[in-house]
C-alpha positions as CSV (number, residue, x, y, z in Angstrom):
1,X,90.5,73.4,89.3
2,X,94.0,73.1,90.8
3,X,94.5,74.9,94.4
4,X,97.4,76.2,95.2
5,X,98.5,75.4,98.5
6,X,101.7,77.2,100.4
7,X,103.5,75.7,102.8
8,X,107.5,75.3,103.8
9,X,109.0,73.0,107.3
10,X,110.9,76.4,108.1
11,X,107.2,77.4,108.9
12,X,107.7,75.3,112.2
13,X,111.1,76.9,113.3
14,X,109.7,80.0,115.4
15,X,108.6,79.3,118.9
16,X,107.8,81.8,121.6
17,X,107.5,79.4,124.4
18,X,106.7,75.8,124.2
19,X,103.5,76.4,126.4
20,X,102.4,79.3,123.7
21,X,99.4,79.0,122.0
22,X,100.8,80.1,118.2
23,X,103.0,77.3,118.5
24,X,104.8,75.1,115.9
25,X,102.3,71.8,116.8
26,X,99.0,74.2,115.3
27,X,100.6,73.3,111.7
28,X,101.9,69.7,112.4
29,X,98.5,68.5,113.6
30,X,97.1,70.0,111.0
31,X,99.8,68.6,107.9
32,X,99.2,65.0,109.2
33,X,95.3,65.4,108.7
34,X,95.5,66.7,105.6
35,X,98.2,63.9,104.8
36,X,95.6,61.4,106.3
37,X,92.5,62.4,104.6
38,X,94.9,62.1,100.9
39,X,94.4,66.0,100.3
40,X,98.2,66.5,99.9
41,X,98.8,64.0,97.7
42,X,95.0,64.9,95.5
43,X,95.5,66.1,92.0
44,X,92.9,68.9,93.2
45,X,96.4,70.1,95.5
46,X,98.9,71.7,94.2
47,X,101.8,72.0,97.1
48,X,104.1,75.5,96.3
49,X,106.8,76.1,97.8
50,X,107.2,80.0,99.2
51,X,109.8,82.7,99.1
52,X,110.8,85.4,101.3
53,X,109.3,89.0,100.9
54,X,111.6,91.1,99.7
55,X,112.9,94.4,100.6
56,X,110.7,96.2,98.1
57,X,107.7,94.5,99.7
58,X,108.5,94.7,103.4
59,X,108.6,98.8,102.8
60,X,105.4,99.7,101.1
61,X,104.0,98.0,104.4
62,X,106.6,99.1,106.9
63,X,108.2,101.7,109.0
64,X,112.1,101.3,108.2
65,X,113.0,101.7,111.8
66,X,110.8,99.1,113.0
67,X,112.3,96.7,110.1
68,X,115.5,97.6,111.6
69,X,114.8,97.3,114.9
70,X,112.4,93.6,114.4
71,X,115.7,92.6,112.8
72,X,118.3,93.6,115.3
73,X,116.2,92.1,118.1
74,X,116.2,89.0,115.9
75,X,119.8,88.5,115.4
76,X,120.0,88.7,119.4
77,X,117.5,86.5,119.6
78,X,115.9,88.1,122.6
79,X,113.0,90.9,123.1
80,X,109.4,90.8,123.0
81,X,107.1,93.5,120.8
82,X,104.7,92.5,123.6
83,X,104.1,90.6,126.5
84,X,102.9,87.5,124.1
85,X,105.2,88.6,121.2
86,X,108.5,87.5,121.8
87,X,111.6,87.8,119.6
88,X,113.4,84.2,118.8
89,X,116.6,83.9,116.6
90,X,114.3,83.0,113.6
91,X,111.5,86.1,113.8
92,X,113.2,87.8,111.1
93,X,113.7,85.3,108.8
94,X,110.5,82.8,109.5
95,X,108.2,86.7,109.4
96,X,109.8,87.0,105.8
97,X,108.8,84.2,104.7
98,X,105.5,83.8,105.9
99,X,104.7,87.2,104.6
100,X,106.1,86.1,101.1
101,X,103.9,82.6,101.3
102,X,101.0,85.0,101.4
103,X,102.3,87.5,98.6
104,X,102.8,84.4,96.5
105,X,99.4,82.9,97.2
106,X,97.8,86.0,96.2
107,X,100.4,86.2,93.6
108,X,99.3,83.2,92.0
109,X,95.9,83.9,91.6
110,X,96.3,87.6,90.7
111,X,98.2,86.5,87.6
112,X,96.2,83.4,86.8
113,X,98.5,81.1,87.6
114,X,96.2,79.4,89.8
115,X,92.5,80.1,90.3
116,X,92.8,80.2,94.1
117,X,95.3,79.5,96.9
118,X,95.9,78.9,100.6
119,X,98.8,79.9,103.0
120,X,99.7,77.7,105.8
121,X,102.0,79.9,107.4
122,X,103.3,81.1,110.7
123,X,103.4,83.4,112.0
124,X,100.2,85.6,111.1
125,X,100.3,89.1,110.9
126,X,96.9,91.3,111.0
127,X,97.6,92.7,114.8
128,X,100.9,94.0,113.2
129,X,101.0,98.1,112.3
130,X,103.3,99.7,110.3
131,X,105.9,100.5,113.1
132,X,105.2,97.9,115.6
133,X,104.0,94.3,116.1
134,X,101.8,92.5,119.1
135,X,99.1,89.9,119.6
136,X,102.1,87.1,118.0
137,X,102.3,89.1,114.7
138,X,105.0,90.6,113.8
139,X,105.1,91.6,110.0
140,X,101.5,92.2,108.1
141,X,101.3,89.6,105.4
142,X,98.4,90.0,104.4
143,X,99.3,94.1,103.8
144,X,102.2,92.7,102.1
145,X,101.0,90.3,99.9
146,X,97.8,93.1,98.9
147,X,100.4,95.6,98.2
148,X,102.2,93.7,95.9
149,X,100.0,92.5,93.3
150,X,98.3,96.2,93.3
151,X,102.1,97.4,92.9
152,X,103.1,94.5,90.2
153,X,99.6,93.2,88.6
154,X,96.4,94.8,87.0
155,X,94.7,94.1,90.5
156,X,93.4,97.4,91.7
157,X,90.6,97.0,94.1
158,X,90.4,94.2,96.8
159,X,87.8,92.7,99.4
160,X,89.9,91.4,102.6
161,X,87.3,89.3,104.6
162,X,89.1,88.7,107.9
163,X,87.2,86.3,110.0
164,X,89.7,85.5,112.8
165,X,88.1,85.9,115.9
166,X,90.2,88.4,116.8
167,X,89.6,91.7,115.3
168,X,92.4,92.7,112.4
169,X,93.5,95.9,114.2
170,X,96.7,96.4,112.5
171,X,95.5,95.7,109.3
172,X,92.7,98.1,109.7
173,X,94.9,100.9,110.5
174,X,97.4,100.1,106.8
175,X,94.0,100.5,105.4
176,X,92.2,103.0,106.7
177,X,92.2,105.5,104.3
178,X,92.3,103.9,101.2
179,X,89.5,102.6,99.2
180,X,91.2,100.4,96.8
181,X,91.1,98.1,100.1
182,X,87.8,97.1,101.7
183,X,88.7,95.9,104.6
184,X,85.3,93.5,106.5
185,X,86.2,91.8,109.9
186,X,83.6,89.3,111.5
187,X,85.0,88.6,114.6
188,X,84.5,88.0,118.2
189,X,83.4,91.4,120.1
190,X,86.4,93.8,121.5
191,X,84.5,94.1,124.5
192,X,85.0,90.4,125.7
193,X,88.4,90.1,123.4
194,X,92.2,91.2,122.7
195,X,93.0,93.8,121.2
196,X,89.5,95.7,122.2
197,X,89.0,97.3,118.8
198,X,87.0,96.8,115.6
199,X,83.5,98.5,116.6
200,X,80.9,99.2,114.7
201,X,81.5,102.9,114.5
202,X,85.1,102.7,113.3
203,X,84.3,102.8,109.6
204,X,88.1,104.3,107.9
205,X,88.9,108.1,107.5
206,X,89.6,110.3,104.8
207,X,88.9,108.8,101.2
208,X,88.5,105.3,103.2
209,X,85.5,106.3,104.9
210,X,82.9,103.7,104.4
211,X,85.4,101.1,103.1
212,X,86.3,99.5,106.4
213,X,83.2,97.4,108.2
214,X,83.6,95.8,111.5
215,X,80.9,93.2,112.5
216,X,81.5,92.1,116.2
217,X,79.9,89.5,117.3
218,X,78.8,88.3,120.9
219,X,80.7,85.3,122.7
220,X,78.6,81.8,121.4
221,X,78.0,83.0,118.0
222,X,77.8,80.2,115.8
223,X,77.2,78.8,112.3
224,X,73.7,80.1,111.7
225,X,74.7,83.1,113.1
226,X,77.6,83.4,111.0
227,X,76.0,82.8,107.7
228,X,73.3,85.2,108.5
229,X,75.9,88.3,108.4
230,X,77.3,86.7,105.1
231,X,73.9,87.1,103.6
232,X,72.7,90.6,105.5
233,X,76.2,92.2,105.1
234,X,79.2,90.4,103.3
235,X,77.0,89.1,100.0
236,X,75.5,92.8,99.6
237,X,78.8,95.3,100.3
238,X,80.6,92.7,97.8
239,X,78.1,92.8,95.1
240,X,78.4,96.8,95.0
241,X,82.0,97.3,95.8
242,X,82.6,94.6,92.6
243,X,86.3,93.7,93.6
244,X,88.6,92.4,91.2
245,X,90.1,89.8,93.8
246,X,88.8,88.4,97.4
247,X,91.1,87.7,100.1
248,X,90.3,85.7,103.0
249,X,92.3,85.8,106.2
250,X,90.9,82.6,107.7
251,X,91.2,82.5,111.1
252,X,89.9,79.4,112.8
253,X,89.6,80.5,116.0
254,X,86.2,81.1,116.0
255,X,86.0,77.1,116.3
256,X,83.8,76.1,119.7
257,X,86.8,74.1,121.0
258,X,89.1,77.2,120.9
259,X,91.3,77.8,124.1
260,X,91.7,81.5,123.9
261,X,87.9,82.3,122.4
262,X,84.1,81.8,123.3
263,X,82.9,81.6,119.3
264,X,80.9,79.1,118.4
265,X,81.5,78.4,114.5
266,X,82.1,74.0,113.5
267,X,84.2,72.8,110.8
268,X,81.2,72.3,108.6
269,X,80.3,75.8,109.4
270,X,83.5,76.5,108.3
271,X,83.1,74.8,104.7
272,X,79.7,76.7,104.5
273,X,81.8,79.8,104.7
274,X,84.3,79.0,102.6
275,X,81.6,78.2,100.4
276,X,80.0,81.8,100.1
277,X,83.6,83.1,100.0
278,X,84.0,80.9,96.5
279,X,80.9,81.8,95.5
280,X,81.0,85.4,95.9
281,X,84.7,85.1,94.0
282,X,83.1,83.2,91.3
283,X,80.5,85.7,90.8
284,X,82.3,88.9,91.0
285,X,85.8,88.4,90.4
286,X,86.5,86.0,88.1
287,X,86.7,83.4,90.8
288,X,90.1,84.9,91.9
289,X,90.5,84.3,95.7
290,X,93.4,83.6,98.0
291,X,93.1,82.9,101.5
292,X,95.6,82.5,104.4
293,X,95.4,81.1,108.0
294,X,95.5,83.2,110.9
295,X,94.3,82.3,114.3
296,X,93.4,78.9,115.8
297,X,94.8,77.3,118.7
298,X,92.4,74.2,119.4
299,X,95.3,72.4,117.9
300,X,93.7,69.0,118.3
301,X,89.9,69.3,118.7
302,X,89.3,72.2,116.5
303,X,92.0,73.2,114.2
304,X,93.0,70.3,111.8
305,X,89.5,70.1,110.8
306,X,88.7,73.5,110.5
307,X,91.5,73.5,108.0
308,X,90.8,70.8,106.3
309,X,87.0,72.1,106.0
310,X,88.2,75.5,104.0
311,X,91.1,73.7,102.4
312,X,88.8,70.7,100.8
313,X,86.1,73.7,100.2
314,X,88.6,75.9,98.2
315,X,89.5,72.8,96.1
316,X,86.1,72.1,95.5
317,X,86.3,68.8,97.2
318,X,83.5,67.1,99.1
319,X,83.1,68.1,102.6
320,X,80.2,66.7,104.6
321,X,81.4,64.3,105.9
322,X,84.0,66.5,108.0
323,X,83.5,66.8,111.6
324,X,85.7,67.3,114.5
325,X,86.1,64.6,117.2
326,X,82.7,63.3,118.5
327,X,83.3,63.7,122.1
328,X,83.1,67.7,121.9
329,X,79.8,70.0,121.8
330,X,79.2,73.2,120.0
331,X,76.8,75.6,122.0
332,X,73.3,76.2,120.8
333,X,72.9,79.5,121.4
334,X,74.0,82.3,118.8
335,X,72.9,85.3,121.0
336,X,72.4,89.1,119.4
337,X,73.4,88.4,116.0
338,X,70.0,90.3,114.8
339,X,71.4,93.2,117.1
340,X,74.6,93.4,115.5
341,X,73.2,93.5,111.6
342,X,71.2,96.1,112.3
343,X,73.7,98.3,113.9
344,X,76.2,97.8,111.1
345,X,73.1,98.5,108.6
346,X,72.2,101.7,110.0
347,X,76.4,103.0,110.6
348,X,77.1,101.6,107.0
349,X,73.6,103.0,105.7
350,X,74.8,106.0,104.2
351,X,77.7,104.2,102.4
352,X,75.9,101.0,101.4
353,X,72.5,99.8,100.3
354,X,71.1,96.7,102.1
């Protein structure tokens, strides 16, 4: 089993500020682990280079006014989207091609090229809409790279497990009403977090309803936790909505160490997750899965481990012995998980059988 894994240096061109957290170091740190621990040289790791999205893929996503105007804003070199989205001379271009890495990766897998895949790319995309971009996203890849292979393979009905920490509110809205997407976000709770979305009552609209499941979770909750709404909610929704491929927007924020977060998840909890997410694949898909990264800014403590956890765990490569640096803590406490699984059991009850 050969992993596909995406990657380009142009990835490290964009900067918003050099304070920012999405900031060029988040992939360096993590390269030289990966280089250091021998996955980028293991016959397990296939490195791909990416291309660009194209036009064709940027507009089943996107508004054409906003592609003008994200490009415009570009070639000046100026402008933010938001107050922590700013617009750098290479927005248009690095956007392009991190959405493209992630059409690729799914790409890949889709057409059997690979069996799975990972994106390390930058910037993310899953607070970005159709017509506007915040929250340091600024195209959707992950609506890109979905729309393609449904537009270009025989790959008709997708799971999108997004477990950033931050809820996937842009993503949610692409998808909303359309069932040939399920779209299941375990993240930290809006109520406590940017953007302030993804409750348990928003469940899609229209031919959609049913098909999007928000799971938010209380600040602290860790790996127990974690695995608990894997079993009580991911495992059983996947089993019945039988996808043909699984894509998982890993974000690694949800590490303990995180500077903009209060989560609780370890890199080991990480490869148990990444775990189930194979699994699952294996079971119901024909072991197609792709996954991308997304959030994560504990760029030393918390992030090149977290990635090499899902990384080594995708490539079926031995991973207990991963841990991040010994002089950091995770909390005990995982408060108000049970809470949580019984709300989304009762909203989703009429859509799902647990």
């Amino acid at each position: 089993m050969t992993l596909a894994l995406y990657y380009h240096e142009d990835y490290l061109l964009h900067e918003h500020t050099p304070t920012h957290p999405e900031r060029r170091e988040r992939l360096q740190y993590t390269m030289d682990q990966l280089r250091e621990e021998g996955l980028l040289d293991s016959p397990a790791v296939d490195i791909c280079a990416p291309e660009p999205a194209s036009t064709a893929d940027l507009h089943r996503v996107h508004d054409g006014e906003y592609l003008d105007r994200l490009r415009y804003m570009s070639r000046r070199g100026e402008g933010q989207l938001s107050v922590d989205t700013h617009v750098s001379e290479h927005v248009w271009e690095q956007a392009r091609l991190a959405a493209g890495g992630v059409a690729d990766a799914v790409e890949a897998v889709a057409t059997g090229t690979h069996p799975r895949s990972f994106v390390m790319a930058r910037p993310g995309g899953h607070h970005a809409f159709a017509d506007d971009g915040h929250g340091f996203c600024y195209l959707n890849n992950t609506a890109v790279a979905l729309r393609r292979v449904q537009a270009t393979t025989d790959v008709d009905r997708i799971l999108l497990w997004d477990w950033d920490a931050h809820h996937c509110d842009g993503t949610q809205s692409i998808f909303a009403d359309d069932p040939s997407v399920l779209v299941m976000s375990t993240h930290q709770s809006g109520r406590t977090l940017f953007p302030g979305t993804g409750f348990v009552r928003e469940v899609g609209a229209g031919a959609g309803e049913g098909y999007t499941v928000n799971v938010p979770l209380s600040p602290r909750t860790g790996d127990d936790a974690y695995l608990r709404v894997v079993e009580e909610i991911f495992e059983p929704i996947a089993e019945q909505y039988d996808p043909d491929l699984l894509f998982v927007e890993a974000g690694q924020d949800n590490h303990f160490t995180d500077p903009i977060t209060d989560l609780g998840v370890t890199a080991q909890g990480y490869a148990r997750l990444m775990e189930r997410a194979v699994d699952a694949a294996d079971e119901l898909c024909d072991g197609r899965l792709a996954a991308s990264l997304a959030g994560g800014y504990g760029i030393e403590g918390g992030l090149p481990y977290t990635n090499l956890a899902v990384i080594a765990s995708l490539a079926g490569l031995e991973t207990s012995n991963i841990r991040e640096p010994a002089l950091y803590e995770p909390p005990s406490a995982s408060p108000g998980v049970e809470r949580v699984i019984d709300r989304v059991k009762e909203r989703h009850g009429e859509y799902w059988d647990f």
